[in-house]
C-alpha positions in Angstrom: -0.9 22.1 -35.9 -4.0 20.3 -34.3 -2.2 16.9 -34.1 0.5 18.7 -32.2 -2.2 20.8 -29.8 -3.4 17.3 -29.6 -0.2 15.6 -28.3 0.3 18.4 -25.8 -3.0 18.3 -24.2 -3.1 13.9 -24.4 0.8 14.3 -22.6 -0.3 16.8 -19.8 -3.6 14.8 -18.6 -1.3 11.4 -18.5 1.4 13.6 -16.7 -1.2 14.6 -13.9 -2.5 11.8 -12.7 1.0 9.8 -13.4 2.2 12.6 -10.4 -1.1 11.8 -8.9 -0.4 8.0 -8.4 3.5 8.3 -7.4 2.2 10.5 -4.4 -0.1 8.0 -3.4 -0.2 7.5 0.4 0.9 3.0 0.7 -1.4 1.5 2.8 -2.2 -2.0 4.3 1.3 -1.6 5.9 1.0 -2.8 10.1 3.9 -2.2 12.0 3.9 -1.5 16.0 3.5 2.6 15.8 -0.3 1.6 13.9 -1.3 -2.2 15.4 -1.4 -1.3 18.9 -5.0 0.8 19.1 -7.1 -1.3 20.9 -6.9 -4.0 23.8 -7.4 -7.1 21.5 -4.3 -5.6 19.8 -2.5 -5.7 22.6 -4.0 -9.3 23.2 -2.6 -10.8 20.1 1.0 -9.4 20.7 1.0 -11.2 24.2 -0.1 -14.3 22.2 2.8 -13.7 19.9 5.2 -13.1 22.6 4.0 -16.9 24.5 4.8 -17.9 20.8 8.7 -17.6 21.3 8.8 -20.6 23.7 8.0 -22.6 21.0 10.2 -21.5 17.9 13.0 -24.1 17.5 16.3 -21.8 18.8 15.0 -21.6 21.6 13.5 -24.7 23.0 14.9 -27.5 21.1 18.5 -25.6 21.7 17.3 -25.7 25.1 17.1 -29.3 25.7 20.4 -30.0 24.1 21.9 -27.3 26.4 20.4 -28.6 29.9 19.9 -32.6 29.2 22.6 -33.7 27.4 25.4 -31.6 29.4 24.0 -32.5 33.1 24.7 -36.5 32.5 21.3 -37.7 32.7 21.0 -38.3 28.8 22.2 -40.4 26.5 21.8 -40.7 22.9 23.4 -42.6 20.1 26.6 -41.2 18.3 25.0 -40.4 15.3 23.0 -37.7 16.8 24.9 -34.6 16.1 22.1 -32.4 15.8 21.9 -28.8 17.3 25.4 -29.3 18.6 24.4 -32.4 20.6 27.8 -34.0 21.4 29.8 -30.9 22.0 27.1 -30.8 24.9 27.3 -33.9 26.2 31.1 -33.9 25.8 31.5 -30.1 27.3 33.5 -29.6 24.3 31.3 -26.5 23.1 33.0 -23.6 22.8 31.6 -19.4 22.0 31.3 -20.4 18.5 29.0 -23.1 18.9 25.9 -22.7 16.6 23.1 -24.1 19.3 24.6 -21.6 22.0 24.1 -18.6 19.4 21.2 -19.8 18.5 19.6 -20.1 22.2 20.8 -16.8 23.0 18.7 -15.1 19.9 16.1 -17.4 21.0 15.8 -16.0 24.4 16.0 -12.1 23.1 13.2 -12.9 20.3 11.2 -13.3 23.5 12.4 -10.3 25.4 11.8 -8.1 21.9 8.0 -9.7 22.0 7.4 -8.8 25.1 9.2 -5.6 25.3 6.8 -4.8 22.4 3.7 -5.2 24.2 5.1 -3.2 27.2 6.0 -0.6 25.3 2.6 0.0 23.3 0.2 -0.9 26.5 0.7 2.0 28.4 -0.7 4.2 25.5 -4.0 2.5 24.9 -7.4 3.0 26.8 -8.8 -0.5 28.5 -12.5 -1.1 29.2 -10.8 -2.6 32.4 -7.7 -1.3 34.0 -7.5 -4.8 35.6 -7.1 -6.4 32.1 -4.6 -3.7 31.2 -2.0 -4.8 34.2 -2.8 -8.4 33.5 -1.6 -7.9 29.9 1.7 -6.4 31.6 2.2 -8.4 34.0 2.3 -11.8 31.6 4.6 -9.4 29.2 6.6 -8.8 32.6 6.2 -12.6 33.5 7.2 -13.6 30.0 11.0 -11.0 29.7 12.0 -12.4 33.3 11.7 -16.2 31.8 14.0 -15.5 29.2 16.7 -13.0 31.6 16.3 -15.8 34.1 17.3 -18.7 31.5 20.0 -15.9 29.7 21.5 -15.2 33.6 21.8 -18.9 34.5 23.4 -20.3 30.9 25.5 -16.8 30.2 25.8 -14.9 33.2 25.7 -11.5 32.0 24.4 -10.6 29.2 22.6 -7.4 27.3 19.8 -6.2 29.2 17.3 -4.4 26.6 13.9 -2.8 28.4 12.5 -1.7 25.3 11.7 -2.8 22.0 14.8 -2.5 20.6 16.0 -4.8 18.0 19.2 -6.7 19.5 19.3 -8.3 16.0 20.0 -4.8 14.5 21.0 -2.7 17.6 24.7 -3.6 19.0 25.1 -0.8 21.2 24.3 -1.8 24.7 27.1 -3.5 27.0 26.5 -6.6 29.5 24.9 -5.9 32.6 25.9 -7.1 36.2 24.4 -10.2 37.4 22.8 -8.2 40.6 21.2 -6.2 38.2 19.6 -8.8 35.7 18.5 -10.1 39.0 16.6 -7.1 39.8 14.8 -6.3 36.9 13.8 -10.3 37.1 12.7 -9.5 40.2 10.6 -6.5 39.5 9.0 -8.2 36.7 7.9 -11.2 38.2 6.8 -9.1 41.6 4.3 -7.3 39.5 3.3 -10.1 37.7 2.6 -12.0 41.0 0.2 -9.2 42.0 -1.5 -8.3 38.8 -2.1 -11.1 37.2 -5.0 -13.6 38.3 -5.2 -16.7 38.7 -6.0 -19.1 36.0 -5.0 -22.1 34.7 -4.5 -22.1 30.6 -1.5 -24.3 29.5 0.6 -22.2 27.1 0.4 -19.3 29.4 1.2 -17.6 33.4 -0.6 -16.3 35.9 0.3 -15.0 39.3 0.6 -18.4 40.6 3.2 -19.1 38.0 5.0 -16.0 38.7 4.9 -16.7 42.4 6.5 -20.1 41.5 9.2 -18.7 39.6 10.0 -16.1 42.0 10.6 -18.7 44.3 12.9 -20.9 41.9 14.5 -17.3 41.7 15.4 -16.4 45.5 16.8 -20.0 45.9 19.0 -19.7 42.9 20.5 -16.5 44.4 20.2 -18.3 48.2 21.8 -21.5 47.2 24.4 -19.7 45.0 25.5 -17.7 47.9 25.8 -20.0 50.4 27.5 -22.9 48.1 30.1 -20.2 46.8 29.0 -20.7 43.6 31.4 -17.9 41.2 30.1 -14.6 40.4 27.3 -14.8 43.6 29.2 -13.3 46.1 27.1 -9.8 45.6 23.8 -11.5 47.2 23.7 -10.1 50.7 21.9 -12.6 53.0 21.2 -16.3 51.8 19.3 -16.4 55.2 16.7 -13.5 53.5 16.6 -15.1 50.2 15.7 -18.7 51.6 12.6 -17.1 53.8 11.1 -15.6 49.9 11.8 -18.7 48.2 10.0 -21.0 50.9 7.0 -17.9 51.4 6.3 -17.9 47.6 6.5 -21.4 47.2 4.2 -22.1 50.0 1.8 -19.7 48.2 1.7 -22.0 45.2 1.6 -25.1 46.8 -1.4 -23.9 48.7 -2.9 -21.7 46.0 -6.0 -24.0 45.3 -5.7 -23.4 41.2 -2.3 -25.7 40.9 -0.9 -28.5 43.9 0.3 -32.2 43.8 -1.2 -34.4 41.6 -2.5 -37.7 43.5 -0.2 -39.7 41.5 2.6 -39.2 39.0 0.9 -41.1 36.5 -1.6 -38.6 36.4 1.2 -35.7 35.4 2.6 -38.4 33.2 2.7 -38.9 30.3 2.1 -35.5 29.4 -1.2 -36.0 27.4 -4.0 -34.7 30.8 -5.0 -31.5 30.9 -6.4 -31.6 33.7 -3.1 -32.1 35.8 -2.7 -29.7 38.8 1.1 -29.7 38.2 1.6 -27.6 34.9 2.3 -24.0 36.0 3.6 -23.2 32.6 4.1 -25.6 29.9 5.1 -24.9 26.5 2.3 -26.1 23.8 1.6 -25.6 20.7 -1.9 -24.4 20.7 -2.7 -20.3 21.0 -2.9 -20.1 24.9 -6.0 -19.6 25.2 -7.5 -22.7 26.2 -6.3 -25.5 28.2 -5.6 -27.8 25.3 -1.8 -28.8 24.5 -2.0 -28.7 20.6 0.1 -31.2 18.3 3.3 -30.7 18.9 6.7 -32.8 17.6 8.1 -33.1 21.2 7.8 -36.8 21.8 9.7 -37.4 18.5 13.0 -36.5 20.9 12.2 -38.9 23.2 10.2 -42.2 22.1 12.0 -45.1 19.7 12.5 -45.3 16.4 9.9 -47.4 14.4 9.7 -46.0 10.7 7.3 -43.8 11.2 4.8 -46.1 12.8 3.3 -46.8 16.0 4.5 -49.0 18.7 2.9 -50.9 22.1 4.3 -50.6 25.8 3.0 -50.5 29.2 1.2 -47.6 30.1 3.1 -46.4 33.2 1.7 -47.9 36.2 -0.4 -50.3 34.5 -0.7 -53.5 32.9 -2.6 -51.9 29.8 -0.6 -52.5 26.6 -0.9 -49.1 25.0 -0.5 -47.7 21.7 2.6 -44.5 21.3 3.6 -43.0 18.5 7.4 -43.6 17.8 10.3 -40.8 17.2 13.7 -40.7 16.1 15.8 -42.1 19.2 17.5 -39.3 20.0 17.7 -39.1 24.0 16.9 -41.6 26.7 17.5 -41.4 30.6 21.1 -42.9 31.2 21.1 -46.3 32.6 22.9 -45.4 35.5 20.3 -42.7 36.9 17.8 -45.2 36.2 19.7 -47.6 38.5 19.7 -45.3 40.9 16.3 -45.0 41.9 14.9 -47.5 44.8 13.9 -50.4 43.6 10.0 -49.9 44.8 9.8 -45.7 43.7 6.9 -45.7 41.4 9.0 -43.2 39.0 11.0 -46.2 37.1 7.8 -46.9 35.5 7.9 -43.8 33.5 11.1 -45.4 31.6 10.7 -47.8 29.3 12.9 -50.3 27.1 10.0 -52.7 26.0 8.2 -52.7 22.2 5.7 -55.0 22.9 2.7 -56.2 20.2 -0.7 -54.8 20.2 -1.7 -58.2 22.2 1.5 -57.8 24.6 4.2 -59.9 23.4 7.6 -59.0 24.0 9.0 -58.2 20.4 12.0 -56.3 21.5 13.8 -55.3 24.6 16.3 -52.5 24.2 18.8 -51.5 26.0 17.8 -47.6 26.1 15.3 -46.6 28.8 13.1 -44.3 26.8 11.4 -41.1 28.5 7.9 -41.9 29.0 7.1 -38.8 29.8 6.7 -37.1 26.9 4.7 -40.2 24.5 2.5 -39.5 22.7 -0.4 -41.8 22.3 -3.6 -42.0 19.5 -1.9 -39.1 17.4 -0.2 -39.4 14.0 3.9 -39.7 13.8 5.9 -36.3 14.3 2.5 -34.7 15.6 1.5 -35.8 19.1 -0.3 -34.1 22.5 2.8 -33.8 24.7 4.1 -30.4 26.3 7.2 -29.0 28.1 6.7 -28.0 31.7 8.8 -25.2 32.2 7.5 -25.2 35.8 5.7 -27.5 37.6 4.3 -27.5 40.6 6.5 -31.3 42.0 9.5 -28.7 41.0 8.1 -26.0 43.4 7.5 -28.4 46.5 11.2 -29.4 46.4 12.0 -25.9 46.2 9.8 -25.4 49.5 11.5 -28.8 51.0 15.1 -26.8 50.2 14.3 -23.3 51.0 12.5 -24.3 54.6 15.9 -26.6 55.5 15.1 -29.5 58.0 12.1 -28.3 59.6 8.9 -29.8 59.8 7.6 -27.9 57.2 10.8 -28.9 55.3 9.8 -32.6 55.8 6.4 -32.4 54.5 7.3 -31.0 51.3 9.8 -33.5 50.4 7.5 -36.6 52.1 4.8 -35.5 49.9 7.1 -36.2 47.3 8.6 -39.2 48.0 5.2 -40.5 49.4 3.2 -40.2 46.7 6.3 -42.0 44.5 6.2 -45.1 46.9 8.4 -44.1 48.8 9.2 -43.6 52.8 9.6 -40.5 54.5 12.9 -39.3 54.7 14.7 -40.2 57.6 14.2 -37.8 60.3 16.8 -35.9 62.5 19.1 -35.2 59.3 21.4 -32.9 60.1 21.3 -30.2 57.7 23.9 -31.1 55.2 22.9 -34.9 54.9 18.9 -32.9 54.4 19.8 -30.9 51.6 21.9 -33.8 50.1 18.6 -35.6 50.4 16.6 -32.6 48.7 19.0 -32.6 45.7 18.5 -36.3 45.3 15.1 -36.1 45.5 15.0 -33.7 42.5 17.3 -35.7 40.6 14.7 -38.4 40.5 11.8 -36.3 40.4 12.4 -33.9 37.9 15.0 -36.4 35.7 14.8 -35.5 32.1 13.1 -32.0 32.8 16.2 -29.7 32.8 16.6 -28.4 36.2 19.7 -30.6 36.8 22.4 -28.9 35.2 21.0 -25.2 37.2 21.2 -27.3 40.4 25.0 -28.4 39.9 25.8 -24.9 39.1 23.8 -23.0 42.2 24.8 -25.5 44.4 28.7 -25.9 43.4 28.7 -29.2 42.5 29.7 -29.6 38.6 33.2 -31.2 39.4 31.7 -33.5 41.9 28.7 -34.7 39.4 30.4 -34.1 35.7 34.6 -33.9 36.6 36.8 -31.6 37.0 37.9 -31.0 33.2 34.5 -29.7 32.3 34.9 -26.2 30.1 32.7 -23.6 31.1 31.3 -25.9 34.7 29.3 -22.4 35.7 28.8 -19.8 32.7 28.6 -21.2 29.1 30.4 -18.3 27.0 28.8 -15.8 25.6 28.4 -16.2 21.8 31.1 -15.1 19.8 29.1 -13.6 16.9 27.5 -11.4 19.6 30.7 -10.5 20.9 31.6 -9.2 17.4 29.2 -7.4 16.5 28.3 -5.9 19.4 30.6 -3.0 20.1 30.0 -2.2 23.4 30.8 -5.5 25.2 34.2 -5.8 27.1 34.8 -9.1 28.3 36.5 -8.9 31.4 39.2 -12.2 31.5 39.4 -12.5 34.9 35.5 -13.0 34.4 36.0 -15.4 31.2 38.1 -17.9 33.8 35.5 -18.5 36.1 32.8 -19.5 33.4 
């Protein structure tokens, strides 16, 4: 009997504090309802929102999307990653992998972003200053992504919140005009909230002042080319006057300009370049350091894993690069196409030489200088993407302004500073913005603006043919389509992608 009294008492204290550690409260667990307390909280998720430029789906998608399909890259046959040929070829259809992947990309940074803006609000800033910068580069970042997502897809989901649009397929396409909007907003607040500073990785105002005006001359040029699905925008006239007003604020903003020489900019390995409004890099943004990054593996030859020697642009130095897989190269033909004394054909290559200078090979690719990478190790070199610089923002001013005199020095600037004359005066306007369009052609090759330019200013059957699929709106994804229940495709919409 005092065994089993025993048992009973051993059986209840093992059955109390059994109950007692099943109702344990977990702990250790972060998620966005407990992070967001304090301002270096909200700090960190702004750093982890710049972080989406950089995961693969969206930017290596990205240069696949915009350099192989505008005509100014080549690559060999065997390079079929990330879709690469159904670009170049215009084959790509709303299954495409890379085109689903890129449009996740772009909402991975919205849902970052969206998460800072929606936990900001509720927490209490030693400096209300700091508290609208943090918002406006949130604001800065989810208008990069609509403005890429507007220009590739034309309308898309438009998600203000944190909602998932991974998990939440509830929400129908928004109009064009409306994306616009909202891009608009965001950047506006941005441009007068945020200081200015110059840290690659991240934006200030200066850099939302410069995408605001690559913004109102989208919507301006769109308009007054015809481009489909722009007809909404009510006065080119207006929308020319911002995008020359904001872009003059850049160019004369004293924190970014013109870099004295192009050599200078490139190759992309100088931090101390005036040009690099925004730049994707690898480092945390919060110095003005670039980071290792892969990028010039894209672009430089292929020498099994090794380095290699060439000119440094502009000079007679034999310089040491690190070599990359051989995947894209400027097209012969725009390389042809330059002037025979613009300074710019130096930043293409088709020389290996030795470490004394000796010619060992000369290929017949013209490899893209601008992203080398020299004195780092193979598959980990110092080169960034500008995703807006400030040569980009003068021809924006030289476009927007028209054939003025403050039209002129914006593109002579330019073209001065490449070896180049001024531009014939006395151009009527046509034979100016023909000019203009040339101008970036050279100037930005290789930087993905082209393909945006053919489609604001009507001009993909001219430059790519008339049997190109999809010439102004890639479709949207078909897995997105599919699963999200509230998007109607209209087909009279569908024919004029």
């Amino acid at each position: 009997m005092k065994n089993l009294k025993y048992l009973i008492y051993l059986s209840t204290i093992i059955a109390t504090f059994s109950c007692s550690e099943l109702e344990e409260e977990p702990y250790g667990f972060l998620a966005n309802d407990n992070f967001y307390s304090t301002e270096e909280n909200v700090y960190s998720g702004l750093q982890y929102a710049y972080q989406a430029s950089k995961r693969a789906q969206f930017y290596s998608r990205l240069l696949n999307i915009t350099l192989m399909g505008a005509g100014q890259s080549d690559t060999k046959p065997s390079y079929t990653q990330r879709n690469a040929v159904e670009f170049k070829n215009w084959t790509f259809d709303a299954s495409t992998e890379a085109l689903r992947d890129f449009f996740g990309g772009c909402y991975t940074g919205i849902s970052r972003a969206n998460t800072v803006l929606d936990n900001t609000e509720k927490i209490d800033f030693s400096d209300g200053l700091l508290k609208n910068q943090y918002i406006g580069e949130a604001k800065f970042l989810r208008a990069f992504y609509y403005f890429y997502l507007v220009r590739v897809f034309g309308e898309v989901p438009v998600y203000t919140d944190a909602k998932n649009p991974n998990i939440t397929y509830e929400t129908p396409v928004s109009s064009i005009e409306d994306i616009y909007n909202l891009i608009i907003d965001d950047l506006t607040f941005a441009a007068q909230n945020v200081p200015a500073f110059s840290i690659r990785g991240r934006a200030d105002g200066t850099a939302a002042k410069g995408l605001l005006s690559k913004v109102y001359l989208h919507l301006a040029s769109s308009k007054e080319s015809g481009s489909p699905r722009y007809g909404w925008v009510s006065d080119h006239t207006q929308m020319y006057a911002q995008a020359a007003s904001f872009a003059s604020q850049v160019l004369n903003s004293g924190t970014f300009g013109l870099d004295n020489s192009i050599y200078t900019t490139f190759p992309d390995n100088n931090p101390a370049s005036r040009e690099k409004l925004f730049v994707w890099s690898s480092n945390p943004a919060t110095n003005n350091s670039t980071g290792m990054t892969s990028l010039h593996t894209t672009f430089s030859p292929y020498t099994w894993y090794s380095q290699f020697y060439t000119y440094a642009p502009g000079s007679t130095d034999v310089t040491p690069y690190w070599g990359g897989w051989t995947v894209m190269w400027y097209h012969a033909d725009e390389l042809a196409s330059h002037p025979s004394e613009d300074l710019r054909r130096n930043l293409y290559t088709n020389l290996v030489l030795s470490s004394g200078g000796a010619v060992l090979q000369n290929r017949p690719e013209s490899y893209n200088m601008k992203y080398f990478a020299n004195t780092q190790s193979f598959y980990s070199g110092d080169t960034s993407w500008p995703f807006l610089r400030t040569s980009d923002i003068a021809l924006v001013h030289a476009e927007a302004a028209g054939p003025t005199a403050d039209g002129y020095s914006s593109i002579n600037a330019i073209r001065n500073r490449a070896g180049l004359a001024d531009l014939t005066p006395g151009l009527s306007r046509s034979e100016y913005m023909e000019a203009v369009w040339q101008e970036r052609k050279w100037e930005l090759a290789m930087e993905g603006h082209l393909i945006f330019d053919l489609r604001r200013t009507k001009r993909v059957d001219s430059e790519l043919g008339s049997q190109v699929n999809f010439p102004y709106f890639h479709p949207l994804p078909q897995r997105e389509v599919d699963l999200n229940n509230a998007i109607e495709l209209d087909p009279e919409k569908q024919s004029l992608r």
